[in-house]
C-alpha positions in Angstrom: 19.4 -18.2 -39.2 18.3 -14.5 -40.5 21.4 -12.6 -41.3 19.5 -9.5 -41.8 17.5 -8.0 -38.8 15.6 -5.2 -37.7 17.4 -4.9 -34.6 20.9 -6.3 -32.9 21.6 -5.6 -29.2 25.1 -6.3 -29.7 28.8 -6.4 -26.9 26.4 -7.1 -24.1 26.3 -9.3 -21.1 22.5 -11.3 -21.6 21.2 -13.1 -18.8 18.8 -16.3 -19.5 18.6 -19.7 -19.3 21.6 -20.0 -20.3 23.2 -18.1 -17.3 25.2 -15.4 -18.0 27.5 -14.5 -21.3 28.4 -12.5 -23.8 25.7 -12.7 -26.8 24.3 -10.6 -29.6 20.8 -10.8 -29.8 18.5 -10.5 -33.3 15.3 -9.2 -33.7 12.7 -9.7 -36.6 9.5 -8.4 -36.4 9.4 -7.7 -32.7 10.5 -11.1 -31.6 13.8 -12.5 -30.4 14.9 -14.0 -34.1 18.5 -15.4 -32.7 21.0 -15.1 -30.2 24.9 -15.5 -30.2 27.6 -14.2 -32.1 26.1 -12.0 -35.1 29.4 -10.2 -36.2 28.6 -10.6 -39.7 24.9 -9.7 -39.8 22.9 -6.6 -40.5 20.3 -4.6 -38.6 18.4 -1.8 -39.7 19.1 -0.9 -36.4 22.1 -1.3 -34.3 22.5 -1.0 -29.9 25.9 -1.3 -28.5 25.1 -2.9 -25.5 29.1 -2.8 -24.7 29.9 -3.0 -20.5 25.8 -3.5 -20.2 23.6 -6.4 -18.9 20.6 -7.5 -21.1 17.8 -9.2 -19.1 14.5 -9.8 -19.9 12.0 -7.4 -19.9 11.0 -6.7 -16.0 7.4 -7.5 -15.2 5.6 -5.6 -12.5 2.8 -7.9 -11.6 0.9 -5.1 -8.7 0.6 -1.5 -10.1 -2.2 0.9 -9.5 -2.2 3.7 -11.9 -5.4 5.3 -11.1 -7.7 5.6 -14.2 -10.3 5.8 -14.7 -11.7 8.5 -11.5 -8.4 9.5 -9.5 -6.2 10.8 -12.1 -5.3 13.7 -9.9 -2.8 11.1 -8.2 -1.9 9.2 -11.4 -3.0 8.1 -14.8 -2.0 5.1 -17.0 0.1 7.5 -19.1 2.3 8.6 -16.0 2.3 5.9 -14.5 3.5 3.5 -17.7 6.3 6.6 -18.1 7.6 5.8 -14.8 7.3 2.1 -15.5 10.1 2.3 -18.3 11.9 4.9 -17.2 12.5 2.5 -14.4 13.3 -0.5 -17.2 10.0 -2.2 -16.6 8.5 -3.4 -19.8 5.0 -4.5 -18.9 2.9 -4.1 -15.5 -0.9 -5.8 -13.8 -2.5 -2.7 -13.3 -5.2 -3.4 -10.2 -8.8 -2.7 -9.7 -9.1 -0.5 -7.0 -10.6 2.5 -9.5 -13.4 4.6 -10.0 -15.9 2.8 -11.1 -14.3 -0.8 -9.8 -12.7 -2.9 -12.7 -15.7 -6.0 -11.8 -16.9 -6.5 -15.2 -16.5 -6.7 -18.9 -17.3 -3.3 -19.6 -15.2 -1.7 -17.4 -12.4 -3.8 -18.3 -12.9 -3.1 -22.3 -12.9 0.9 -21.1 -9.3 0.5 -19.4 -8.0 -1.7 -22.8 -9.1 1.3 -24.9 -7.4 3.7 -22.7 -4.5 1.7 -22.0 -3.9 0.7 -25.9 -1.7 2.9 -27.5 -1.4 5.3 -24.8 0.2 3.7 -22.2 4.5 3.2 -22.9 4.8 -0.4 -21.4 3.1 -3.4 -22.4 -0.3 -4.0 -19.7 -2.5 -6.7 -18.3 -5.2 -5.7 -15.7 -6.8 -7.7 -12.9 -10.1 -7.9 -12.2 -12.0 -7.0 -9.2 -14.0 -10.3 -7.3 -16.8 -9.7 -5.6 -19.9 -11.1 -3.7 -21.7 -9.7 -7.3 -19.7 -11.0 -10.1 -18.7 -14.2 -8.5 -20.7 -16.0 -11.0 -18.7 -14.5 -13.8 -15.3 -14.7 -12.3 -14.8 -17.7 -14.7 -15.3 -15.4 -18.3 -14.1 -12.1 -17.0 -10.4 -14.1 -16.7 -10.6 -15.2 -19.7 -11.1 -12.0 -21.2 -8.1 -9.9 -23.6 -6.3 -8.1 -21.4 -7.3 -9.3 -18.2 -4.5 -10.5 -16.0 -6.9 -12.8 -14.0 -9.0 -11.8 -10.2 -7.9 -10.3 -7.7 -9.7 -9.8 -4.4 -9.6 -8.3 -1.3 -9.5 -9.7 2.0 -8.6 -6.9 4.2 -10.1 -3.3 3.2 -7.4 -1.1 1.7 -7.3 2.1 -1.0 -10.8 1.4 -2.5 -14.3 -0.2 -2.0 -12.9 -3.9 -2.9 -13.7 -6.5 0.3 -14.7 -9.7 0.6 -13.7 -10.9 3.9 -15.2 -13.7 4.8 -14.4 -17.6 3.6 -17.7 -17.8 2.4 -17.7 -15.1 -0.3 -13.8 -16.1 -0.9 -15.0 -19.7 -1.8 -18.1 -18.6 -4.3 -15.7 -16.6 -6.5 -12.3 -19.2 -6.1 -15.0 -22.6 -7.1 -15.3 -20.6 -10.3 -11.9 -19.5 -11.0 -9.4 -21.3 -13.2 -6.5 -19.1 -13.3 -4.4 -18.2 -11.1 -6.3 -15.2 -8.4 -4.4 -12.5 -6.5 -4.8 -11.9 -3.0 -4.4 -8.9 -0.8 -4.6 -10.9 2.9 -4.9 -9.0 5.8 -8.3 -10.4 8.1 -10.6 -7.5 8.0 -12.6 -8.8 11.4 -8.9 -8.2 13.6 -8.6 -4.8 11.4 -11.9 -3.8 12.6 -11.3 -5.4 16.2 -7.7 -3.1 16.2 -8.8 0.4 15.2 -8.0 1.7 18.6 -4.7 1.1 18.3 -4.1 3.5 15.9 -2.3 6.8 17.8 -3.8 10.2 15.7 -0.3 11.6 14.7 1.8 8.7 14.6 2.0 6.4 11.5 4.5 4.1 13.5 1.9 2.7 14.9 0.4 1.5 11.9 1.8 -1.6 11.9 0.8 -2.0 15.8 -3.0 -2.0 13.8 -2.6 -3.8 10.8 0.2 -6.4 13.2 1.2 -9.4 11.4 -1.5 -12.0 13.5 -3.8 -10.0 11.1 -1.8 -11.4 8.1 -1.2 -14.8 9.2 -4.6 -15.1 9.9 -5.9 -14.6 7.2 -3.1 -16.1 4.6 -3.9 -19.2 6.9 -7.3 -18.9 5.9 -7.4 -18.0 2.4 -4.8 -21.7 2.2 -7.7 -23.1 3.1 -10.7 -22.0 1.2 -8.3 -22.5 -2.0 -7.7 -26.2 -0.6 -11.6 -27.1 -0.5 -12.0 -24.9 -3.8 -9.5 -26.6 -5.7 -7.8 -23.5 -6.7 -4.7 -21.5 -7.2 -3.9 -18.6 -5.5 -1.2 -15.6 -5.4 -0.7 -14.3 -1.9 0.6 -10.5 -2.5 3.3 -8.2 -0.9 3.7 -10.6 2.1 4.7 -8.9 4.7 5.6 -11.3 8.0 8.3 -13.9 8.7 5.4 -16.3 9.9 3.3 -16.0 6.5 7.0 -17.4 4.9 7.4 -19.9 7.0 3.7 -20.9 6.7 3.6 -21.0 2.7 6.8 -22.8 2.9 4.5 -25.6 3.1 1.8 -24.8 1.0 3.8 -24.1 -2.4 1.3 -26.5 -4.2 -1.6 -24.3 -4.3 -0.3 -20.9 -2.9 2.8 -18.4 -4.8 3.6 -15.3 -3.5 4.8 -12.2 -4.2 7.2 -9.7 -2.3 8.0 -5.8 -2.6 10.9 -3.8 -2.9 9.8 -1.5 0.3 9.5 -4.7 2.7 12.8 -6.1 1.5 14.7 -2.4 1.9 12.8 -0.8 4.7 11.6 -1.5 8.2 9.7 0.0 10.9 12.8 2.1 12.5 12.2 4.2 9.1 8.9 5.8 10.1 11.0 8.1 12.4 12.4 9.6 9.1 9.8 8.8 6.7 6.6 8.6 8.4 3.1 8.4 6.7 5.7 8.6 3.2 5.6 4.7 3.8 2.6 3.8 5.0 1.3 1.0 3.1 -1.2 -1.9 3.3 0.5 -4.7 4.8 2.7 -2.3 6.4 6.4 -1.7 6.6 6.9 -4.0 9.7 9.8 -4.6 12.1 13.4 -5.3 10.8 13.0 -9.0 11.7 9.9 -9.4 9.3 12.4 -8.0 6.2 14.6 -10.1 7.5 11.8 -13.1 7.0 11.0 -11.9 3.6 14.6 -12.5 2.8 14.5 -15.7 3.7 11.8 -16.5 1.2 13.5 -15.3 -1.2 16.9 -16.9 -0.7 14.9 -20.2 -0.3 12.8 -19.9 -3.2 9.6 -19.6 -1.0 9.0 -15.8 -3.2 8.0 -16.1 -6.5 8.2 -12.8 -7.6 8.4 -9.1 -7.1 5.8 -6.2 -8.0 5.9 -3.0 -6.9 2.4 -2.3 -5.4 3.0 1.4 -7.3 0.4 3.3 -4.9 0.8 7.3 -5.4 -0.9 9.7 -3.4 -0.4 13.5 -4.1 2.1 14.7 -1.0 -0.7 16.9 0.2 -2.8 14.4 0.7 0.0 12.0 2.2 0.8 15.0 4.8 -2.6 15.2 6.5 -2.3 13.6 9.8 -2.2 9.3 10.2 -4.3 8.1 10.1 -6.3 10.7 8.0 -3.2 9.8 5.7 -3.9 7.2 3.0 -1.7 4.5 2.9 0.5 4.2 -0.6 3.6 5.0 -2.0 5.2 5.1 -5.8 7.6 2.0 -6.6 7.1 1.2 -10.4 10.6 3.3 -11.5 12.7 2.2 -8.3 12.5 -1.8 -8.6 14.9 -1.6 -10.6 17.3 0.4 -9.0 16.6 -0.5 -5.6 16.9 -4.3 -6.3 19.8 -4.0 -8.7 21.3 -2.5 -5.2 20.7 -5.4 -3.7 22.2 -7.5 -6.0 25.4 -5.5 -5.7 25.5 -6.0 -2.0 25.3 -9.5 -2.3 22.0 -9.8 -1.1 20.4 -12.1 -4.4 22.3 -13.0 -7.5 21.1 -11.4 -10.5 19.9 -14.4 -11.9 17.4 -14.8 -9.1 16.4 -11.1 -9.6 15.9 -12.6 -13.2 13.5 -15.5 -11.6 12.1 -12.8 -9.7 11.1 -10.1 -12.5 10.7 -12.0 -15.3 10.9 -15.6 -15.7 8.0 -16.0 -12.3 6.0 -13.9 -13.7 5.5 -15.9 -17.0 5.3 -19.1 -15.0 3.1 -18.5 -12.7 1.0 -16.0 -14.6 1.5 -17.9 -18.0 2.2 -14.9 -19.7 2.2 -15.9 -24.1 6.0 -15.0 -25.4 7.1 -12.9 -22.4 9.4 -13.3 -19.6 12.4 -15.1 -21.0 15.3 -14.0 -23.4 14.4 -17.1 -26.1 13.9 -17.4 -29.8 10.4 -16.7 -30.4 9.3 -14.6 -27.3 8.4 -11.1 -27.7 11.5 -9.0 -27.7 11.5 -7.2 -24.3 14.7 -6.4 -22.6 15.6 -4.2 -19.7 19.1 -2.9 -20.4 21.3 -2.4 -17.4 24.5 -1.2 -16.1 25.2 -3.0 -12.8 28.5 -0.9 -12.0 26.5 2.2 -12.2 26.3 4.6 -9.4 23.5 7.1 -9.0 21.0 8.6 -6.4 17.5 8.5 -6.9 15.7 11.9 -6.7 12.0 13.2 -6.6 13.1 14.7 -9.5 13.6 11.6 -11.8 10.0 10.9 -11.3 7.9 10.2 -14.2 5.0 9.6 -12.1 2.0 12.3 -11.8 2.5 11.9 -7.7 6.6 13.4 -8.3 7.7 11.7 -5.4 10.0 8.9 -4.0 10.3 7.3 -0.7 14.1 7.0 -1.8 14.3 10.1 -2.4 18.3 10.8 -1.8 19.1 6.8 -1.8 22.3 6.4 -3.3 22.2 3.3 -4.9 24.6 1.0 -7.7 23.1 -0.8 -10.3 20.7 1.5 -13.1 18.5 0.5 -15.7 19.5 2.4 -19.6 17.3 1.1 -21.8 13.7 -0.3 -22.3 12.9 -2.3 -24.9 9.5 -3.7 -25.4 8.6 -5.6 -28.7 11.7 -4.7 -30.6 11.2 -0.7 -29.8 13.6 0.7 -27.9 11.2 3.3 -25.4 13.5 4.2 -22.9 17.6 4.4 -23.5 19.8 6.8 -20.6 16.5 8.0 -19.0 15.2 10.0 -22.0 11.8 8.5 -23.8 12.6 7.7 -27.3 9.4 5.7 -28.5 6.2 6.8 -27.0 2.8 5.3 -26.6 3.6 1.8 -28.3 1.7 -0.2 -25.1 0.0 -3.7 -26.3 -2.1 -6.0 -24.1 0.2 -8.8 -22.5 -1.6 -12.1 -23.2 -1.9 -15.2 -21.4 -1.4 -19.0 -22.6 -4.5 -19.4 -20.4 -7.0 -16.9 -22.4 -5.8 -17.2 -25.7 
């Protein structure tokens, strides 16, 4: 074992495989070199992580940051700021932009802009479409590209294929795991009347959960008779839990922080603030949610990060786009939960880091482990703090929390052996890498 290092987090509580415990932890070259008692090593450079909980770096898997063609709302600068001053160390940005992320160029253009530029470590997915379906099966493969992603229900963007038809030409040529977004864009279009002008409550009276049953039931399918595997995002419905209960073989699924914390009695406070594709639904679909996650059923968390400027999320629903920021408040808002006694913090682990790199087989990232990259989110659990608009290191400056009292913060962000982030001030800027995957190597 090294006795010299670059880096020892040192007095802290670290959070692996191992459970929970006090450990030092070494770093050579970027990568976890040791961990246990290092009292008598050296370290270029030393953390006292005294009182503080090391866990590996948080992955948000469903980010959009906007770039290229809407930075008004947010670019991958902001956007990775808000990502570790929030403790996340690497984020899936989606393909929802101007022009659509569909094909090797555009995907090299976001690379270059991201490299260097962004403060987290990045991956982005790639659009599927009637067009590219043909291609699906190099574009995965491709640096930097966190696999397909497509788009059942029509959303922020000009992504949609919403039939089973052009579902199964792109999944027969997938090999990775693709990403869903499953809402079933006939019932959308069947349901527009239901929207009331003025009233963003009745939002999820439109987009009501048959919509997302429907078509989660229907995209199980297609991936049966395609042979693939699939990633059913920010579920949204007790049923859709209950129904991938028993599909865990080819489907895994993600859930948000805003469908675990908020519920449809919050529009009369919040209103078109959290509107969202699926929506904010009914306290007894957050209560279903839970369940998946209490029984394993959730794989992981991401954010689905969605700004909109507050002018344009004050025109009246449902002129109002649907989005909200989340990237900087996962932390937070789960750590919350943790303290409440709503998840243990080694499922929020399983959650944010080690479901990630299983199910996206992300190379040396996700686990606290000799060899992996050396990303850590650095928190104090006993903390107490409120989250404000004014934290916010996203372009958009606003919070649906906005006033949220909450325990549990994340310090520090450490990605690759830099610390970026420690006590919400930046301390290493623009150091963002592509994340890469055992799959494309």
């Amino acid at each position: 074992m090294a006795t010299t290092f670059d880096l020892i987090l040192k007095g802290g509580t670290v959070v692996n495989h191992d459970g929970r415990g006090a450990r030092d932890i070494g770093v050579v070259g970027g990568r976890i070199a040791a961990i246990g008692e290092l009292r008598s090593a050296s370290a270029g450079t030393t953390i006292d992580c005294t009182g503080l909980h090391i866990l590996p770096g948080v992955v948000d898997s469903q980010v959009h940051f906007r770039e290229p063609g809407l930075e008004h709302k947010e670019d991958l600068q902001t956007g990775s700021l808000a990502a570790v001053l929030g403790g996340v160390t690497a984020v899936f940005e989606m393909p929802n932009t101007k022009p659509l992320t569909t094909s090797a160029e555009a995907l090299a253009d976001k690379v270059a802009r991201a490299r260097h530029r962004m403060h987290c470590d990045f991956a982005f997915w790639v659009g599927g479409t009637r067009d590219n379906a043909g291609d699906v099966g190099e574009l995965e493969r491709l640096p930097g590209a966190a696999g397909i992603k497509i788009f059942m229900g029509s959303s922020t963007g000009d992504l949609l294929v919403e039939d089973d038809d052009g579902v199964y030409s792109i999944l027969s040529k997938t090999r990775r795991r693709a990403a869903f977004h499953s809402e079933d864009e006939f019932r959308l279009r069947e349901r527009l009347g239901e929207r009331v002008e003025g009233d963003p409550s009745s939002h999820p009276v439109w987009r009501d959960e048959i919509a997302a049953l429907q078509c989660t039931q229907r995209l199980i399918a297609v991936a049966r008779k395609a042979r693939a595997r699939i990633h059913v995002l920010h579920i949204s419905t007790a049923e859709e839990i209950d129904f991938l209960e028993a599909h865990k073989d080819v489907a895994t699924c993600e859930a948000t922080p805003h469908h675990l914390t908020l519920s449809a009695d919050d529009y009369a406070t919040l209103g078109n603030l959290i509107q969202m594709n699926p929506p904010v639904r009914a306290a007894r679909h957050r209560d279903g949610v839970w369940r998946g996650v209490t029984q394993g059923i959730v794989d992981v968390l991401g954010s689905d990060h969605a700004p909109h400027t507050l002018e344009e999320k004050a025109k009246p629903y449902p002129a109002s786009p649907s989005g909200m920021t989340g990237v900087q408040t996962l932390v937070p808002i789960m750590l919350d939960h943790v303290n409440t006694g709503k998840l243990s913090l080694e499922r929020f682990v399983d959650l944010s880091s080690h479901g990630p790199q299983r199910i996206f087989g992300m190379a040396r990232k996700g686990r606290i482990a000799a060899g992996y990259d050396a990303d850590f989110t650095v928190v104090d659990l006993k903390r107490r703090a409120t989250i404000l608009n004014e934290q916010a290191g996203s372009k958009a400056g606003w919070t649906p929390y906005h006033g949220r009292q909450v325990t549990g913060w994340p310090v520090g962000t450490i990605i690759r052996g830099k610390q970026v982030m420690w006590e919400g001030e930046l301390v290493e800027a623009e150091q963002g890498e592509p994340v890469a995957f055992s799959e494309a190597l």
